[in-house]
C-alpha positions in Angstrom: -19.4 -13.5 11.6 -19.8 -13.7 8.3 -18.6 -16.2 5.1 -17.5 -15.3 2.0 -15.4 -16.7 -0.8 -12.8 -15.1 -3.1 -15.2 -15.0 -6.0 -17.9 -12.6 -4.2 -14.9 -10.8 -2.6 -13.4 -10.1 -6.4 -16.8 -9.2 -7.6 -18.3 -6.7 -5.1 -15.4 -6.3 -2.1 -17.8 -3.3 -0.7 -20.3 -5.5 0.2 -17.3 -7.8 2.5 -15.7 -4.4 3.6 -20.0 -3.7 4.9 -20.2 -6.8 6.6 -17.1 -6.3 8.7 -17.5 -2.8 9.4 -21.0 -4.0 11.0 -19.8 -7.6 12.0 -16.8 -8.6 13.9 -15.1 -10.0 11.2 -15.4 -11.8 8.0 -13.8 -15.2 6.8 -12.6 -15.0 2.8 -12.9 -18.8 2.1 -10.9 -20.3 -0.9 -12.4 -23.9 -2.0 -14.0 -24.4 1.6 -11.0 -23.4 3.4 -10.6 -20.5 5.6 -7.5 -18.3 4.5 -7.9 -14.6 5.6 -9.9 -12.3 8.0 -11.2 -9.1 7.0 -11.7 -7.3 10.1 -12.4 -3.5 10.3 -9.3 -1.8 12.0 -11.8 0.5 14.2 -13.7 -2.6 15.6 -10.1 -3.7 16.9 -10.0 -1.4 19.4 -6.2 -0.5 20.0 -5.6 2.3 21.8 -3.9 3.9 19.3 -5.3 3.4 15.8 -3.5 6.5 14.3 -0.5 5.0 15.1 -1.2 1.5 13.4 -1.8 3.1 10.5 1.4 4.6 10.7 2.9 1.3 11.3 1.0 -0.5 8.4 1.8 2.5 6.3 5.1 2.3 6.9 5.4 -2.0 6.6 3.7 -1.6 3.0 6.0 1.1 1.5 9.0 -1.1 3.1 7.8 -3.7 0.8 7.0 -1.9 -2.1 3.7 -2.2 -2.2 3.1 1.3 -1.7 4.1 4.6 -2.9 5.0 7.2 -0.3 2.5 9.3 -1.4 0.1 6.5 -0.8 1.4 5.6 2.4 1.4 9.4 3.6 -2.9 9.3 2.9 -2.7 5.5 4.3 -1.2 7.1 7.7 -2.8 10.3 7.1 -0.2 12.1 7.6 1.3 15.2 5.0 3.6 13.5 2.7 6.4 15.7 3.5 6.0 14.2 7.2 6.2 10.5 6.2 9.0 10.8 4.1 11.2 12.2 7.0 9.9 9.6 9.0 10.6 7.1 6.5 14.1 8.8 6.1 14.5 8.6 9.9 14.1 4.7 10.0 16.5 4.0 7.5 14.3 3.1 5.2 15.5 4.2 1.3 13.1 6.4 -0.1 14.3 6.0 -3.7 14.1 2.0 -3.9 16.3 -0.7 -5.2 19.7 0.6 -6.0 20.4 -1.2 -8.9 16.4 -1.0 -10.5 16.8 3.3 -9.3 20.2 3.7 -11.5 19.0 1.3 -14.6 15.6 4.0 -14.6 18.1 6.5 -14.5 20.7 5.1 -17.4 17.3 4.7 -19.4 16.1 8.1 -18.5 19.2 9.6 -19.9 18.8 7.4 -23.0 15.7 8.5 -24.0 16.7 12.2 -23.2 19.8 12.1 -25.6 17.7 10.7 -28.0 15.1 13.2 -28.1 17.7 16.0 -28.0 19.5 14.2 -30.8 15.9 14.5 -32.9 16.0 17.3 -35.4 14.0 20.2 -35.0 10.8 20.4 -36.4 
């Protein structure tokens, strides 16, 4: 097991990503306390890693820290695929109701006022 802290993880995160590919696991250490584990998801063993994946994939876009398109490479699945999956969980594909229909009121904005421009 290996040690690092969040300064080398922020400058070179390859090197931490190494080490727990070919260790067990590696502790991220902020001001000599342990906070998080970087542990590679192949070393974990679980019977069924393709459908972790899934699962993360589908946790992170939940939260909106992913993109469906993201998520669909995350689970490695066609993105066509996740997004009936998604779909069939319940989970809204287009976000938060009230952020989706001010885009759209500002979308609309912008397109009247480029149709209002005069032609060039």
């Amino acid at each position: 097991m290996q040690a690092v802290n969040i300064r080398q993880l922020k400058s070179n995160p390859s090197t931490a990503l190494a080490a727990a590919r070919e260790d067990d696991m590696v502790v991220v250490m902020n001001r000599d306390h342990p906070q998080a584990l970087l542990v590679d998801l192949q070393k974990l063993s679980v019977p069924d890693l393709p459908a972790v994946r899934v699962a993360l994939a589908v946790s992170l876009f939940r939260s909106g820290a992913v993109s469906a398109g993201f998520a669909a490479r995350m689970a490695d699945k066609p993105l066509a695929e996740m997004l009936t999956l998604l779909s069939s969980q319940g989970i809204s594909l287009t976000g938060d109701g009230k952020a989706v229909a001010e885009e759209a009121r500002e979308e609309m904005r912008r397109a009247r006022d480029w149709l209002a421009k005069p032609a060039a």
